[in-house]
N, C-alpha and C positions, 0 to 999 in steps of 0.2 A: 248192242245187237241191232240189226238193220229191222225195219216195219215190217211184220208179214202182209203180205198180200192182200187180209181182208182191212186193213188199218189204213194203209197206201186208198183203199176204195171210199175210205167213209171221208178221207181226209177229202179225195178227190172232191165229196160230191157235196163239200161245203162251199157251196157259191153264195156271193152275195157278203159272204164271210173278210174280214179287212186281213192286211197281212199281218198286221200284228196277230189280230186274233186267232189264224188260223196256224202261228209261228208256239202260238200258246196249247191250243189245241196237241201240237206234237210234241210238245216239250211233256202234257201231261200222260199221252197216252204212250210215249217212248219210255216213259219213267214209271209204268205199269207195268211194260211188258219185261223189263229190263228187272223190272221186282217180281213176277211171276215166272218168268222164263220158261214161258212156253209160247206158243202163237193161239191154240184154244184156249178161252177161257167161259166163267161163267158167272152166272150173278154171285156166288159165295165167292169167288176169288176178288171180286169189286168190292165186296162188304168187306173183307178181311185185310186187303189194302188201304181202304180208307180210315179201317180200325186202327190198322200202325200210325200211319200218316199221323192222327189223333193222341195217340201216345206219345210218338216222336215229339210231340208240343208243337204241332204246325198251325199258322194262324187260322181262324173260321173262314176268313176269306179266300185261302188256299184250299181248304177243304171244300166249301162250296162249289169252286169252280172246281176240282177235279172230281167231285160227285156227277156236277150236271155234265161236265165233257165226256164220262164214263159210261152216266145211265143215256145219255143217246149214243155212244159207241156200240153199246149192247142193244138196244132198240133196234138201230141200223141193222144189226144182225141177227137179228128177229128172235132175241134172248129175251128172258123174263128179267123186266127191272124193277116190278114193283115194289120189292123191298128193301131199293137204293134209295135212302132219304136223303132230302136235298135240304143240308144243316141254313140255317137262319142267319141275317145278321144279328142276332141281339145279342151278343157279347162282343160285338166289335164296336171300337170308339163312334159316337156322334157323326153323325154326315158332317165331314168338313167344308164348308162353302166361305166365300167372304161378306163376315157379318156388314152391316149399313154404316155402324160407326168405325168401320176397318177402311171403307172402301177408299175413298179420299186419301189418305194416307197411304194406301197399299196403290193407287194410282200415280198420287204425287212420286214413288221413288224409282218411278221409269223415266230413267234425264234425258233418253237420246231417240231421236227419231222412228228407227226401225222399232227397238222395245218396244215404245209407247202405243206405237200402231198394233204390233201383236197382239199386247194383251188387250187392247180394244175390240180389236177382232173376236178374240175369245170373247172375251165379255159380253158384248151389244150383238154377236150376229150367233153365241151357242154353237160353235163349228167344233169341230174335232182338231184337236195339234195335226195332225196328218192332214186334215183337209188346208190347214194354211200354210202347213208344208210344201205341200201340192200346187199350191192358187198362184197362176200364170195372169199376168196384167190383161190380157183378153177376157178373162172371165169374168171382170169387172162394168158393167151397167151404170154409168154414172149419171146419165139422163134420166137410168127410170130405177137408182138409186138399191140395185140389187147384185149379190153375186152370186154366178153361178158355179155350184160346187159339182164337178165333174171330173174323169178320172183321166189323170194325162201319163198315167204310166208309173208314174213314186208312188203313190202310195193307192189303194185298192178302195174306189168311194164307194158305202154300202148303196147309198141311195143318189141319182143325179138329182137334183133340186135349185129352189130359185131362191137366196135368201135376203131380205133385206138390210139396210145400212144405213146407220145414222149419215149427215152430215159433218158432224165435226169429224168424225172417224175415213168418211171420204177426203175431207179436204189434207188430212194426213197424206192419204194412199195419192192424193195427185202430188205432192211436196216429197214423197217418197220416191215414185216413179221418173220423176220430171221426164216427161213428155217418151219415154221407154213404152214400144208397143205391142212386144209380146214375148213372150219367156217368164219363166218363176219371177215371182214377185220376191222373195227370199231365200238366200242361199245357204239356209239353214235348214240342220236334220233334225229330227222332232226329238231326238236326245236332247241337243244344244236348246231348244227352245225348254225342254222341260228343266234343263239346270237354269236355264235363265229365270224363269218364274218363282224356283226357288230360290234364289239368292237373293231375288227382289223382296220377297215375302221377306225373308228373313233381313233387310236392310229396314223397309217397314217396321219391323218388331211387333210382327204379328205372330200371336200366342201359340199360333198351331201352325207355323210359314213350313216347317219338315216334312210335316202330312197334307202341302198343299201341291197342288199337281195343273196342269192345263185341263187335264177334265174334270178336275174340279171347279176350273171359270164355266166352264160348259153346265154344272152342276149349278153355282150362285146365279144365271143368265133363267134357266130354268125356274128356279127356287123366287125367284124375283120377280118375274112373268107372270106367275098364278098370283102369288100376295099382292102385287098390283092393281089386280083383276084382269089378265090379261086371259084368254079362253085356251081350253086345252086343243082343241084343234087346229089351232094356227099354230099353238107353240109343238105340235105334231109335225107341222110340215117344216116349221122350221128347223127344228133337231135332226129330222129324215127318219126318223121311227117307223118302222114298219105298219109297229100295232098301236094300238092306243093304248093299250093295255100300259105298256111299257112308259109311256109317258103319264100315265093316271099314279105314279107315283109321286110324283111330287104334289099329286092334291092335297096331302099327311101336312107339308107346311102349312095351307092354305087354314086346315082345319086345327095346324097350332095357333095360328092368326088367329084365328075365332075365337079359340078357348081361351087367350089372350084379355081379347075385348069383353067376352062372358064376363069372366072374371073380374076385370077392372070393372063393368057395369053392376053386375048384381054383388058386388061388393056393396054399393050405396043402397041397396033394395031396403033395408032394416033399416036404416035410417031416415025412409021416404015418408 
């Protein structure tokens, strides 16, 4: 069945929204309306669809997003949502990130030039598959060692921003480019980039290479930055997060690090 009119309006006025996400957005709310079949609805038709969904055996992280995309569809339409709960992760596997003694090895099995730049990219600058997707050799800062992540029409950048760049990872990007001075830098769609990270994972024979993803390098670049000691509001500008909020989650590793150290330390405490 086609959107009605009010769904077409909410869809509209998610700006700032990537296309994927907003591709996601209508996927969940087409599959609402397509299950209620009507174009009114109300908070009990939202509970009673996300009750099936839950029955049906759909994953927690399929139900969360189609909770949150629901209770601000209804929000938008000045409906009551307070009694759409928005389900947790804690029955979904482990944040999957690439552990310390993985990396080296899950690096080593990138043999060829472009690869190896990608997932560097990912890794050392926290971009989004989309945004390297995106990234035209003009947006590249090599004097003052940053790229700028801007939107050139592929794909929808939430945030324009300035990000920084290792050196070894630049000296790639000029052996990649040879002397090329403006157009994509890769002629790959963020599908082909996400099967390439997994096959690389899994050539690796890294334990969890199927549940590994580009935004999960986005995930270990993040996760790596705070246990480092690196501060939450750089690694805000450099991810593009709106809020801080949103990046205040990866403090949780910061303070497994801790409990880590506790522990290894006041282990010796009784025997002091």
């Amino acid at each position: 069945m086609d959107l009605p009119e009010s769904a077409l309006e909410f869809l509209a006025s998610l700006i700032g929204k990537s296309k994927n996400t907003k591709k996601t957005y209508v996927t969940i709310i087409k599959k609402f309306h397509e299950r209620i079949k009507k174009e009114s609805f109300g908070e009990k038709d939202i509970l009673k669809y996300l009750t099936e969904l839950e029955l049906k055996g759909a994953k927690q992280s399929t139900l969360r997003l189609s909770a949150i995309v629901l209770k601000k569809y209804a929000k938008y339409m000045n409906l009551d949502a307070s009694k759409i709960p928005i389900p947790s992760y804690k029955n979904e596997p482990k944040q999957i990130y690439i552990r310390e003694e993985d990396l080296t090895r899950f690096l080593n099995s990138f043999d060829n030039l472009r690869d190896k730049l990608i997932v560097r990219l990912l890794l050392f600058t926290g971009c989004r598959v989309g945004e390297i997707a995106n990234m035209h050799v003009e947006d590249i800062d090599f004097a003052r060692r940053v790229i700028k992540i801007i939107d050139h029409g592929h794909y929808e950048i939430k945030k324009q921003r300035l990000v920084p760049v290792d050196e070894y990872t630049l000296d790639l990007l000029r052996s990649y480019i040879k002397g090329k001075s403006h157009g994509r830098i890769f002629e790959l769609s963020v599908r082909a980039i996400q099967k390439m990270i997994k096959r690389k994972a899994i050539k690796a024979g890294l334990p969890y290479a199927n549940q590994l993803t580009p935004h999960k390098l986005r995930h270990t670049m993040a996760i790596y930055w705070i246990t480092k000691g690196g501060d939450l509001r750089t690694l805000q500008r450099i991810l593009g997060h709106s809020s801080i909020r949103t990046t205040e989650i990866y403090l949780d590793y910061d303070f497994q690090d801790m409990m880590r150290v506790y522990d290894r330390v006041t282990r010796n405490f009784v025997n002091s």
